[in-house]
RODRENLO-629631 format. One record per residue (C-alpha): residue number from 1; residue in three letters; chain; y, z, x. Coordinates in steps of 0.1 Angstrom, whole numbers. Layout:
BEGIN
> num	residu	chaine	y	z	x
> NUM	Ala	A	Y	Z	X
...
***
This chain:
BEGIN
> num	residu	chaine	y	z	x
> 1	Unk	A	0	0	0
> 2	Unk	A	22	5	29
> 3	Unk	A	36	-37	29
> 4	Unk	A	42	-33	-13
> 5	Unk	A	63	-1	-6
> 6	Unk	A	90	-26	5
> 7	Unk	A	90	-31	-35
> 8	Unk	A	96	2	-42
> 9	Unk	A	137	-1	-42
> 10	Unk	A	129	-30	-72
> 11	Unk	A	121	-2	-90
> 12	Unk	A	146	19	-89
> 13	Unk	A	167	-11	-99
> 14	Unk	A	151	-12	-128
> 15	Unk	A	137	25	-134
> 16	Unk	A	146	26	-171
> 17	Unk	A	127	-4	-178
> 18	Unk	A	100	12	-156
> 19	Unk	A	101	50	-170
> 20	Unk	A	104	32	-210
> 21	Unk	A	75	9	-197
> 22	Unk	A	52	41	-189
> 23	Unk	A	64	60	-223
> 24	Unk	A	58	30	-242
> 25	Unk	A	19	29	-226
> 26	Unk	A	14	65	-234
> 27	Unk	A	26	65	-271
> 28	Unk	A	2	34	-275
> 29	Unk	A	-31	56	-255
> 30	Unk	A	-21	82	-277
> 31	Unk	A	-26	62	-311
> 32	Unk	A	-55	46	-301
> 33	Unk	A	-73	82	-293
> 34	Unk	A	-66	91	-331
> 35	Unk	A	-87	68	-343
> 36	Unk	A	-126	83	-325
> 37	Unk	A	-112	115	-336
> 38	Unk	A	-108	104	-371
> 39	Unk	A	-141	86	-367
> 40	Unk	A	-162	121	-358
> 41	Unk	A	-142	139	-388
> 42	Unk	A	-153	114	-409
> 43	Unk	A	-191	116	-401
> 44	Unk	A	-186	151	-399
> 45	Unk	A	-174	148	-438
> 46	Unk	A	-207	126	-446
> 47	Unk	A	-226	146	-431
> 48	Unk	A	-218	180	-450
> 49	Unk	A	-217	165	-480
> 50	Unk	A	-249	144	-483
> 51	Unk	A	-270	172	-491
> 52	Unk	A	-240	182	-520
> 53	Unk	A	-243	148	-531
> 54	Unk	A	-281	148	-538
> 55	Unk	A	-282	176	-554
> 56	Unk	A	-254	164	-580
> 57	Unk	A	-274	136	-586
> 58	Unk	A	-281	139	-623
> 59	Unk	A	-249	159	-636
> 60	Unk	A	-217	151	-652
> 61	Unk	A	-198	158	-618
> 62	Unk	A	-213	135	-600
> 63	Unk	A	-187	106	-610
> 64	Unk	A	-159	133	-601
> 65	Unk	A	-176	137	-571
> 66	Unk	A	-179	99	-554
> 67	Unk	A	-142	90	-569
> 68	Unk	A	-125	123	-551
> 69	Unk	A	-152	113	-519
> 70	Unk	A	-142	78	-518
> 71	Unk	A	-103	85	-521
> 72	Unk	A	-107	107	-487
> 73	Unk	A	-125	81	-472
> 74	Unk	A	-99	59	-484
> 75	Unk	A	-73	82	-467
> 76	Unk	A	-91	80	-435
> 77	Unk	A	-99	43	-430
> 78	Unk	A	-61	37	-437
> 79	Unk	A	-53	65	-414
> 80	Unk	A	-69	47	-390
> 81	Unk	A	-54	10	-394
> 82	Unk	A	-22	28	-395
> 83	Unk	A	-32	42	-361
> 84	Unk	A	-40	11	-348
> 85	Unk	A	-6	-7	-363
> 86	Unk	A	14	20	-342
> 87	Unk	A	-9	13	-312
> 88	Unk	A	-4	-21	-317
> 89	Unk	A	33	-20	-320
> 90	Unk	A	43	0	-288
> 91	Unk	A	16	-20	-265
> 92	Unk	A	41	-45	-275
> 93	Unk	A	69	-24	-261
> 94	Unk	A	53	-18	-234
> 95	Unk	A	50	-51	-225
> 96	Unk	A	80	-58	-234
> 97	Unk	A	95	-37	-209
> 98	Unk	A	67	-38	-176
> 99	Unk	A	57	-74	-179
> 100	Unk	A	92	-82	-186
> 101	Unk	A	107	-63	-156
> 102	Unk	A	85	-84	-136
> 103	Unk	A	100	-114	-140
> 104	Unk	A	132	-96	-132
> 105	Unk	A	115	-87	-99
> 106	Unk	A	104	-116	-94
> 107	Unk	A	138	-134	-94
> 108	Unk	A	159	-112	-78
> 109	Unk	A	124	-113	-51
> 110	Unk	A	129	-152	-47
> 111	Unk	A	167	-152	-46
> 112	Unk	A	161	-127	-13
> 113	Unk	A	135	-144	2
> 114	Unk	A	161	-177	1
> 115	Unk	A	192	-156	7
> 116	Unk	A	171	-151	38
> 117	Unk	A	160	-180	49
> 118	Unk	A	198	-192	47
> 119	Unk	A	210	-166	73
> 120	Unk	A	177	-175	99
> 121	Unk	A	185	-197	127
> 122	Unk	A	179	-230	137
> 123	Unk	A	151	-212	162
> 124	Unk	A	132	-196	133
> 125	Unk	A	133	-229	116
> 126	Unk	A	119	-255	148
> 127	Unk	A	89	-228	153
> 128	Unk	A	81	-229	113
> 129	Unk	A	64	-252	89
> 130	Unk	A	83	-263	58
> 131	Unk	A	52	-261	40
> 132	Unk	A	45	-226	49
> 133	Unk	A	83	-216	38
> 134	Unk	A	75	-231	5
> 135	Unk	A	41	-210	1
> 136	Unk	A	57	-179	6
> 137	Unk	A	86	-184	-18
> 138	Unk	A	64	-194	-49
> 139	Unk	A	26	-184	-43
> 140	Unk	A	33	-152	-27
> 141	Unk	A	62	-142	-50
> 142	Unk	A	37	-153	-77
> 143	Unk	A	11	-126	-63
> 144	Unk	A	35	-101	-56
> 145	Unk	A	52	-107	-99
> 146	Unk	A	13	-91	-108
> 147	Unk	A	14	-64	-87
> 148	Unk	A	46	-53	-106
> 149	Unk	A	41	-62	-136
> 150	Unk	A	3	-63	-150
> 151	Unk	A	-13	-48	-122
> 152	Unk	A	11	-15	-127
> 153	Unk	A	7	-18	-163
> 154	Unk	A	-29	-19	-165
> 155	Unk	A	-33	5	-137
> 156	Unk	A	-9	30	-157
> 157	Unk	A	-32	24	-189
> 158	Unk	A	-58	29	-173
> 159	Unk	A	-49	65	-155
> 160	Unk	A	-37	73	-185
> 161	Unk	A	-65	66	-209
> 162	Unk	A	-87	82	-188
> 163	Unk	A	-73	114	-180
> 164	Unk	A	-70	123	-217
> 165	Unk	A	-101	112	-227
> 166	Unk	A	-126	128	-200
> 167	Unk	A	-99	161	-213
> 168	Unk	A	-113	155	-249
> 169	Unk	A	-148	148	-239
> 170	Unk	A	-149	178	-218
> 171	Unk	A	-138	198	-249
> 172	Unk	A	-167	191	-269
> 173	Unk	A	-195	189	-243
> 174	Unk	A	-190	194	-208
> 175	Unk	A	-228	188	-200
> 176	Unk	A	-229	157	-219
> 177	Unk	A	-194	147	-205
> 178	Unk	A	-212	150	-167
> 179	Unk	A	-242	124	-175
> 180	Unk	A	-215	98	-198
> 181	Unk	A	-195	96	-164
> 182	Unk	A	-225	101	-140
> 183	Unk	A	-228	61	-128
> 184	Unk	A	-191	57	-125
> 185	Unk	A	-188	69	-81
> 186	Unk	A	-216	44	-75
> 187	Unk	A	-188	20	-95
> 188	Unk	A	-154	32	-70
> 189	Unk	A	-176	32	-42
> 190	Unk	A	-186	-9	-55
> 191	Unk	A	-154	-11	-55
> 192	Unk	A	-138	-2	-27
> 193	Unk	A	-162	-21	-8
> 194	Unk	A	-156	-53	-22
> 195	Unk	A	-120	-47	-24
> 196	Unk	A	-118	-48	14
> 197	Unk	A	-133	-81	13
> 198	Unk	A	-115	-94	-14
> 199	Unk	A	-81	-86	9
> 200	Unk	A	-93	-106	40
> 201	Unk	A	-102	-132	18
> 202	Unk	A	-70	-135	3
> 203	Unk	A	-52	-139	33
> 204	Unk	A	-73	-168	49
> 205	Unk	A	-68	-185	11
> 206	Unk	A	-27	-182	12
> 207	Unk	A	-24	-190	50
> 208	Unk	A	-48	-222	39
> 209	Unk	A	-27	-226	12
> 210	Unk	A	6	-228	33
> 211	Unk	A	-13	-254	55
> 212	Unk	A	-20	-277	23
> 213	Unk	A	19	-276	12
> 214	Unk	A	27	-283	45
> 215	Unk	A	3	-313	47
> 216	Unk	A	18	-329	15
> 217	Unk	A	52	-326	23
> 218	Unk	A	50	-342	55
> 219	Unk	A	31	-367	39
> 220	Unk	A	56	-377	9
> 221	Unk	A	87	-373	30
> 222	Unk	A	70	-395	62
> 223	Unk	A	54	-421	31
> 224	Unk	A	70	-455	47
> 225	Unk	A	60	-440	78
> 226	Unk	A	17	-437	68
> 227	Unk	A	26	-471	53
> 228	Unk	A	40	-490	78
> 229	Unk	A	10	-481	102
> 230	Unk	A	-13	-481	72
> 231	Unk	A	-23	-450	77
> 232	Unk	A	-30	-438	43
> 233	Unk	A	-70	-435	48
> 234	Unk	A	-65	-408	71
> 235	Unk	A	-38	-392	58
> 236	Unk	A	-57	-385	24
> 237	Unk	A	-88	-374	48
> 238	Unk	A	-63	-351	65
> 239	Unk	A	-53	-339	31
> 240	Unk	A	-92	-337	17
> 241	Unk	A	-102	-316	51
> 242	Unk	A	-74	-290	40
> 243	Unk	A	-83	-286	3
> 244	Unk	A	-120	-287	14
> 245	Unk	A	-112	-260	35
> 246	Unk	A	-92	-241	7
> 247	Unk	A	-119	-250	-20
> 248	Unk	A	-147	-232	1
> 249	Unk	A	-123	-201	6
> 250	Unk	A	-114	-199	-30
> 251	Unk	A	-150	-203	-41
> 252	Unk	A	-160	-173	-17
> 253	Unk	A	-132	-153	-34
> 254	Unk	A	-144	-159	-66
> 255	Unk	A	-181	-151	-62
> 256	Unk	A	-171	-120	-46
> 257	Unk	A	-144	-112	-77
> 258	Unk	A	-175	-119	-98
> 259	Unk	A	-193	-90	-86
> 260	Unk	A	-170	-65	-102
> 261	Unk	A	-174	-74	-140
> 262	Unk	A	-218	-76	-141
> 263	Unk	A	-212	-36	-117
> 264	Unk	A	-188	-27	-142
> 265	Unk	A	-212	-40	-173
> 266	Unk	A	-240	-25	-156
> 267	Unk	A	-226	12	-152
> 268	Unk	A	-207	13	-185
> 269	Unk	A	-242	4	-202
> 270	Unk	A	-258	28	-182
> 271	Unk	A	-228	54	-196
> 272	Unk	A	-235	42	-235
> 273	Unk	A	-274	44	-228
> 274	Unk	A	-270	79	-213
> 275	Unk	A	-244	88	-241
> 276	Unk	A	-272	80	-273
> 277	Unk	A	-299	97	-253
> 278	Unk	A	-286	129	-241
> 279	Unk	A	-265	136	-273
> 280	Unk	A	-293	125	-295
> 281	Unk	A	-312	154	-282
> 282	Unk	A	-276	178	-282
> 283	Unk	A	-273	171	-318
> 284	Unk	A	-310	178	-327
> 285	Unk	A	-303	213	-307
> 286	Unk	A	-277	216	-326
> 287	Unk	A	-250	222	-297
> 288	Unk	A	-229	196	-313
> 289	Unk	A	-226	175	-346
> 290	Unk	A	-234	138	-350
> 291	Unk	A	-197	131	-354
> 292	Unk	A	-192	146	-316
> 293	Unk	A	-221	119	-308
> 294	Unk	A	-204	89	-327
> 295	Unk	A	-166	100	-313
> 296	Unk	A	-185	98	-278
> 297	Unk	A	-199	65	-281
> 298	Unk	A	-165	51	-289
> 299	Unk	A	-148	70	-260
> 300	Unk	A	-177	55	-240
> 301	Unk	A	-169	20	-249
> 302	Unk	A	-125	29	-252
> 303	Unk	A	-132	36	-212
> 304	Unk	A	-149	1	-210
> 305	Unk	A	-115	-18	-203
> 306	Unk	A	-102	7	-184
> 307	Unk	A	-131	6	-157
> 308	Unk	A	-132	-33	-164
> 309	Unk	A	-93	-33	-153
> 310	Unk	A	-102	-10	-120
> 311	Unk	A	-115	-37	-101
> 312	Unk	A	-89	-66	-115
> 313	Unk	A	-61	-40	-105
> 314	Unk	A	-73	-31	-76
> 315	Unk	A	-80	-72	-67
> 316	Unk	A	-42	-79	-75
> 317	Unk	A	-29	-53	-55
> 318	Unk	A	-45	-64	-31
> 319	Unk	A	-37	-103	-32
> 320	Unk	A	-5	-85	-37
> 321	Unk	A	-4	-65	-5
> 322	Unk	A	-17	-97	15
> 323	Unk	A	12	-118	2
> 324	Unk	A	38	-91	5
> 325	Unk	A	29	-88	41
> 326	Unk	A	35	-125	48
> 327	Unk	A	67	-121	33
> 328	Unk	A	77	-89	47
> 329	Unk	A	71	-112	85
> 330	Unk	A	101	-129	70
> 331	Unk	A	121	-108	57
> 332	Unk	A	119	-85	87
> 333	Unk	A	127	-110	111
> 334	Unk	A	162	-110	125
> 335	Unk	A	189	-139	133
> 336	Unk	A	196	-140	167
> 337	Unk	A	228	-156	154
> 338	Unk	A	247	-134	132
> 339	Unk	A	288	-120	129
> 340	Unk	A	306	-101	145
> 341	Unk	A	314	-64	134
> 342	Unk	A	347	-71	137
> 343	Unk	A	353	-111	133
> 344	Unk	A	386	-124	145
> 345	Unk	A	405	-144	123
> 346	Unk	A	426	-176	138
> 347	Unk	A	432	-207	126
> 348	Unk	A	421	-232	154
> 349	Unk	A	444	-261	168
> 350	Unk	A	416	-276	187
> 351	Unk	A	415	-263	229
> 352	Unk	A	377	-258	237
> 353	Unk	A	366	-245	273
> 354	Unk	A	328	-243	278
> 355	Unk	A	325	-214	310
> 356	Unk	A	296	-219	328
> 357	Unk	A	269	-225	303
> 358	Unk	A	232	-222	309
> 359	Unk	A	211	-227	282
> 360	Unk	A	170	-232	277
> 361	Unk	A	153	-235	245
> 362	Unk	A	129	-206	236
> 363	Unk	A	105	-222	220
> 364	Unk	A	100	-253	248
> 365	Unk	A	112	-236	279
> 366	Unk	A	130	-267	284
> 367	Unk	A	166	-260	305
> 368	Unk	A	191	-284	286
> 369	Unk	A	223	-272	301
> 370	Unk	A	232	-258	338
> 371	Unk	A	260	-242	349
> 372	Unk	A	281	-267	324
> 373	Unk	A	317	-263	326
> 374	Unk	A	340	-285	304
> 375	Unk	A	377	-280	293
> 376	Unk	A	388	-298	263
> 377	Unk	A	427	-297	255
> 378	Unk	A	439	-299	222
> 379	Unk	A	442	-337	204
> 380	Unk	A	423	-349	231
> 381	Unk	A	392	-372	228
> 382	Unk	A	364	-369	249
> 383	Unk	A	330	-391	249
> 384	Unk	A	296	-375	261
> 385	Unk	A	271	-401	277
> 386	Unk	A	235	-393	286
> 387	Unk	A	199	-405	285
> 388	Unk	A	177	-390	259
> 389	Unk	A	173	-350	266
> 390	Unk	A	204	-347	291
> 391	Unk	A	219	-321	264
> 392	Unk	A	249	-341	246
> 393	Unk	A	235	-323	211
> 394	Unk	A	231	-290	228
> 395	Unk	A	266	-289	235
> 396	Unk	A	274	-297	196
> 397	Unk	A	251	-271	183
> 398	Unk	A	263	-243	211
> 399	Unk	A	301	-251	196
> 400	Unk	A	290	-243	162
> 401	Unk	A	270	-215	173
> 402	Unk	A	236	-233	160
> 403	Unk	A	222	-215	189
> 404	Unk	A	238	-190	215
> 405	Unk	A	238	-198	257
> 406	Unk	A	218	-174	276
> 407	Unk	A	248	-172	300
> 408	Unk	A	285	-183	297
> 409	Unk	A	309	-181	273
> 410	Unk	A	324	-210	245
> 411	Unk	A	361	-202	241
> 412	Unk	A	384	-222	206
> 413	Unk	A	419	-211	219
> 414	Unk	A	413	-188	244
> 415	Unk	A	389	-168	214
> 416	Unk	A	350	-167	223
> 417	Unk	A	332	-180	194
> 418	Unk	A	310	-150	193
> 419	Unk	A	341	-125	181
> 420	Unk	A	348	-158	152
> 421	Unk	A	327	-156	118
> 422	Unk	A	303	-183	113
> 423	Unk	A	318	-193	82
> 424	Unk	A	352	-195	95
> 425	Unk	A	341	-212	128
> 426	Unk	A	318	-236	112
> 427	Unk	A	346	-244	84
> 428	Unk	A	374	-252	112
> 429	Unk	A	348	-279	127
> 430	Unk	A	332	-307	114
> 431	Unk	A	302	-314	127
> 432	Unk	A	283	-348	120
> 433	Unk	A	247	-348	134
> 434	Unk	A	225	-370	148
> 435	Unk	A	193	-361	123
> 436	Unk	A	215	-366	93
> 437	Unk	A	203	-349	57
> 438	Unk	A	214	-367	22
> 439	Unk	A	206	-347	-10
> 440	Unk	A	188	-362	-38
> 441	Unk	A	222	-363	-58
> 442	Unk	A	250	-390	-61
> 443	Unk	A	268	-404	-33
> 444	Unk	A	300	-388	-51
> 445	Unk	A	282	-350	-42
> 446	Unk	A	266	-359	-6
> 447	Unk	A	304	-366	4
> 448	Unk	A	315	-339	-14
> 449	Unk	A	291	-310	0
> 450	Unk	A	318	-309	33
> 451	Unk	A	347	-297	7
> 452	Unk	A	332	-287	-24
> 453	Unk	A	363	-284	-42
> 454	Unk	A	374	-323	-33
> 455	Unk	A	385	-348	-59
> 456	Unk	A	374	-386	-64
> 457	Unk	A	404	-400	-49
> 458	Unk	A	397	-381	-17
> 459	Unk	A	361	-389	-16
> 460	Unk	A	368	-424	-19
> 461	Unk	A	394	-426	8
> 462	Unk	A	368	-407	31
> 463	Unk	A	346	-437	21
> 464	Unk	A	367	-460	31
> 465	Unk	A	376	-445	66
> 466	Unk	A	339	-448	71
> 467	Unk	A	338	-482	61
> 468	Unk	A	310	-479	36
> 469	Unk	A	333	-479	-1
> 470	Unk	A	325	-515	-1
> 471	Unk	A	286	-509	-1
> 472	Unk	A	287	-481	-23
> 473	Unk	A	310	-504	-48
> 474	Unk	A	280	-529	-47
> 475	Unk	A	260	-506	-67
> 476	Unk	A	256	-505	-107
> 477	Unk	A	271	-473	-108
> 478	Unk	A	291	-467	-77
> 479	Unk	A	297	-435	-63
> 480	Unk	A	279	-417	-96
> 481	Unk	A	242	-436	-76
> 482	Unk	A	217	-410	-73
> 483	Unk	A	206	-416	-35
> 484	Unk	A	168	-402	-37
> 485	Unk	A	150	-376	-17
> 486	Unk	A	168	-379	18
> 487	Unk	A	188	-405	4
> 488	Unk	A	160	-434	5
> 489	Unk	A	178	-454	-15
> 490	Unk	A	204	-466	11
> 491	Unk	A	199	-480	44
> 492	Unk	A	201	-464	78
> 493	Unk	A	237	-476	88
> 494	Unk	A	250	-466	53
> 495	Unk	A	234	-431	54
> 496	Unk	A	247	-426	89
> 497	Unk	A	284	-436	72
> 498	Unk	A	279	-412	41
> 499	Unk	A	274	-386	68
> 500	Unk	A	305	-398	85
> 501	Unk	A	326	-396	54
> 502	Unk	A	311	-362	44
> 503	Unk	A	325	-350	81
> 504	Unk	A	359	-366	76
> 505	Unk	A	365	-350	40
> 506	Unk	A	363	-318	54
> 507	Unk	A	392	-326	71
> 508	Unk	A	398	-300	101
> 509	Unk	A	410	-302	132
> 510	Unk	A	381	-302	153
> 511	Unk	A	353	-330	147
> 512	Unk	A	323	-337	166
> 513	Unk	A	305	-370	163
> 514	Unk	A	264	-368	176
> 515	Unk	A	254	-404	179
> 516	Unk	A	265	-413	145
> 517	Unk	A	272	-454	149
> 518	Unk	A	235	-463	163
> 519	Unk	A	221	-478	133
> 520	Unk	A	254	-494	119
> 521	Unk	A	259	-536	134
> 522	Unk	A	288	-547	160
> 523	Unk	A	311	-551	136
> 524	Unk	A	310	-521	112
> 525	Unk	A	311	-500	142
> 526	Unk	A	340	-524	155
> 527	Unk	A	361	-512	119
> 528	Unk	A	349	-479	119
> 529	Unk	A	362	-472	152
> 530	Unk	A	395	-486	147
> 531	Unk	A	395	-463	115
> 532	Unk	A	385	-429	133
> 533	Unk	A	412	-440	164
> 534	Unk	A	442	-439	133
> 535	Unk	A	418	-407	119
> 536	Unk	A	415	-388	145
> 537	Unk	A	451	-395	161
> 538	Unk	A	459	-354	166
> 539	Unk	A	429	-340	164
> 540	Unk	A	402	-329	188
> 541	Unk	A	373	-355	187
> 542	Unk	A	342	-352	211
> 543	Unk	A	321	-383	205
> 544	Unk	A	287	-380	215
> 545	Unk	A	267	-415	222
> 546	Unk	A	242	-433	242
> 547	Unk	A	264	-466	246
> 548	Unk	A	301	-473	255
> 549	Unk	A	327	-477	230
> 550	Unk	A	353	-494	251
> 551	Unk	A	376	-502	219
> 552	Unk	A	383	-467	217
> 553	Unk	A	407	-447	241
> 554	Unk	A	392	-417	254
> 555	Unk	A	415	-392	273
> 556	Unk	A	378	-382	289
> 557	Unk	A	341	-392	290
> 558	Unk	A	318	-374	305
> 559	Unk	A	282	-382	315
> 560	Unk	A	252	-358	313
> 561	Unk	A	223	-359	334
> 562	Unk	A	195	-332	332
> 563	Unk	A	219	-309	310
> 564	Unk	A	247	-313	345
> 565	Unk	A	282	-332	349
> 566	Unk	A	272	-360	375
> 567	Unk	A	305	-384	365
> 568	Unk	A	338	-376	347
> 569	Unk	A	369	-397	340
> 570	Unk	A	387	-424	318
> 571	Unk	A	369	-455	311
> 572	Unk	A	388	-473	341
> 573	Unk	A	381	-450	361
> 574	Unk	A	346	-444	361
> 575	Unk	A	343	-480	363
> 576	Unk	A	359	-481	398
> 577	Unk	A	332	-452	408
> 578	Unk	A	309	-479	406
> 579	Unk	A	281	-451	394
> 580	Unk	A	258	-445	368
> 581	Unk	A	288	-454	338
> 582	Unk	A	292	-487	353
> 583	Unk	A	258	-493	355
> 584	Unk	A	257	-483	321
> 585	Unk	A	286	-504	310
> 586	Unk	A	276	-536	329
> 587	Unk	A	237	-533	312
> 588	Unk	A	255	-531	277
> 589	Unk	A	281	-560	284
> 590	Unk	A	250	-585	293
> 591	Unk	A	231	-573	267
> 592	Unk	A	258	-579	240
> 593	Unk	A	266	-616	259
> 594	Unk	A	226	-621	256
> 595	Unk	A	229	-610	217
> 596	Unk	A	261	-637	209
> 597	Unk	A	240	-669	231
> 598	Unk	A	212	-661	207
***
């Protein structure tokens, strides 16, 4: 129980639902237990006046007799539907209130676990499976909403039930009481056994379960990739392994659940069996009556559900316990990026000094930056050049604190970024990445998610900077297009432009470009440059790219090699080193002369 104690502050949050919940259950117990007890009085009734009725057999009374018999009979079989309305009626309440203060849990459960996984870093998320995120936020959740709800309802019934009627059983025949209840330790000991097998079990099925989501959503998000290599054979035999694998574990869980209702069936015959025999021969010894014997047979079979219910409860709590642990793992793990007790609060007007940066990804080992030093003034624009893996998007992400160096310091006028707030730091840049993300919503919305609060006429003039209002024009319903799941529906250049306009909506005064223009043709990325030059004309720009953009004017352009400065300068000058830029530049020229003879 120690990974559902986590859930204990839900209820408190929600204790009078809880403590009306529990009232509610034992009102409804207490109905029910009218009706055996009504039962014996009954046969009790029949039984002393059987001999009264015989003898009346032939007189005048006798009429008298069965009308004013029959009316108490009457009195006590409405007695006991009235009994079992009022039963009825608060096992309604009580549901009402436990089953419905689950779902309550339940959402405010899911909303946490989300809540969460929004504050986690970009470190949590590149050593985590999607699928596996997924699993916890909806099976587990799912798992953990019977624990709180049935599984405390039931178990509450069942305590309940059971304490007052072994209390009334013991009242009328202790002895008897001790051979009715005999079989049930052999039943907790059943099931404590299986119980601990039932909780390893569960955890293999929801870790196999995590592996299946995962498996079909890389599958329907990568679908034109399986297609294009026509790998769809394997892929569904990759799929098939999984759910093989989860079929087998689910079926192992289920024969063992199934042990727990023939055991319970078993012991509570035993109990009725026992209950006939040894109170046959208590009522012919006349230690008690035969409406003690029929009152015990129904407390016998009134128990039935309850030790039916001990071994579901006990198999939710602990599917419960094994989900809760796996999203207690999340829950308890900590960003490494988080604010600042004490955040400072500045508006920024765009100087950035990177001070002697080292940086190596955790979860790699990989060393993308080295002593990297780099001072940016204010309105200046600055183009970082590298081969794949020198660590042009490092820098990005370390400016918008995606990750922090291990050494060094990232100052935004003369303020290191770690005394900022996130929101207020990541608001004041605008950062367009490499591994763009459309939504599965309008065109209208993807622009707008950089400034929420933006209206039409500035989404369509970010467009237009972007040079791609003319291709979203083209379509039936203009910017009102619903894109698809990562924006399928449009092309790689115009995605890469959406995500261009979405950065220059947001309008601030620092922007950072990550390789933005690759899938976009000569001559779009000829008119969007000359658009961001007027754009960006006194603003802080750092444009990260694999190719020269000599149209464009930097006032710096640096190149990275192995995560290190090796050339830095304006465009003419870096020519004139003759180095590594241009090489690069001279590569690019013959290529693009090759591209216009062809």
């Amino acid at each position: 129980m120690k990974h559902l104690a986590t859930l204990n502050k839900y209820f408190l949050r929600y204790k009078w639902r809880f403590l009306l919940g529990l009232l509610f259950t034992a009102i409804s117990i207490v109905f029910s237990i009218f009706q055996p007890i009504l039962v014996r009085q009954i046969f009790d009734l029949l039984e002393q006046n059987l001999d009264s009725y015989h003898l009346i057999d032939h007189t005048s009374v006798k009429s008298a007799f069965r009308g004013q018999f029959s009316s108490v009979l009457a009195f006590y079989g409405l007695s006991i539907l009235g009994f079992a309305l009022l039963s009825g009626f608060f096992m309604f309440l009580q549901r009402q209130t436990l089953v419905v203060m689950s779902r309550f849990i339940e959402y405010d459960l899911k909303n946490a676990i989300y809540k969460h996984y929004q504050e986690l870093d970009l470190s949590f998320y590149k050593i985590h499976r999607t699928g596996d995120l997924m699993s916890r936020i909806t099976e587990d959740v799912s798992r953990v909403r019977m624990y709180v709800g049935p599984a405390v309802m039931y178990a509450t019934r069942t305590v309940i039930m059971m304490v007052i009627i072994i209390y009334l059983m013991l009242k009328v025949n202790p002895l008897l009481t001790l051979y009715t209840l005999s079989p049930l330790p052999i039943l907790a000991i059943t099931i404590y056994f299986v119980n601990r097998i039932i909780h390893k079990k569960s955890e293999k099925i929801q870790a196999q379960l995590s592996n299946i989501t995962t498996v079909a959503q890389e599958s329907y998000s990568g679908i034109r990739v399986i297609k294009s290599y026509v790998q769809e054979d394997p892929s569904v035999k990759h799929f098939d392994d999984a759910s093989e694998a989860y079929k087998k574990s689910s079926i192992s869980l289920a024969k063992t659940d199934a042990l727990y209702q023939p055991s319970m069936a078993l012991m509570i015959g035993l109990s009725v069996v026992t209950t006939i025999f040894i109170g046959g021969m208590q009522v012919i010894k006349g230690n008690i009556t035969v409406g003690n014997l029929a009152e015990f047979v129904i407390y016998v079979n009134m128990l039935t559900f309850p030790f039916f219910s001990i071994g579901w409860v006990a198999s939710m709590i602990q599917r419960a316990a094994a989900s809760q642990q796996r999203i207690n793992e999340f829950l308890q793990v900590k960003p490494d990026i988080s604010n600042p007790e004490n955040p400072v609060d500045a508006t920024f007007k765009g100087d950035i000094h990177f001070e002697n940066i080292n940086f190596m990804y955790s979860h790699t080992g990989i060393q993308a930056l080295k002593n990297f030093n780099l001072k940016i003034k204010e309105g200046e624009k600055v183009a970082i050049i590298g081969r794949t893996g020198s660590g042009k998007t490092t820098l990005a992400q370390l400016l918008i604190r995606m990750f922090d160096p291990q050494s060094g310091k990232i100052k935004i006028d003369g303020i290191d970024i770690k005394e900022m707030s996130l929101e207020s730091l990541r608001t004041q840049v605008s950062y367009v990445p490499q591994d763009l993300f459309l939504f599965s919503d309008s065109i209208a919305n993807n622009i707008r998610f950089g400034a929420p609060g933006a209206d039409m006429e500035a989404i369509k003039t970010a467009a237009k900077q972007a040079s791609v209002e003319k291709d979203i024009l083209q379509f039936p319903e203009g910017f009102e297009t619903v894109i698809g799941e990562r924006g399928v529906t449009l092309s790689g250049g115009q995605k890469q432009r959406v995500s261009i306009a979405r950065g220059l909506l947001k309008d601030p005064n620092i922007l950072v470009f990550d390789d933005c223009l690759s899938a976009v043709d000569a001559r779009t990325e000829k008119e969007i440059i000359g658009n961001l030059y007027a754009f960006l004309k006194d603003k802080t720009a750092i444009i990260i790219t694999h190719r020269i953009f000599s149209l464009f004017e930097f006032d710096k352009i640096i190149v990275l090699e192995e995560g290190r400065i090796i050339e830095e300068g304006t465009h003419e000058a870096l020519l004139l080193k003759n180095g590594y830029y241009a090489e690069m530049y001279q590569r690019q020229q013959k290529g693009e002369e090759e591209n216009v003879t062809e």
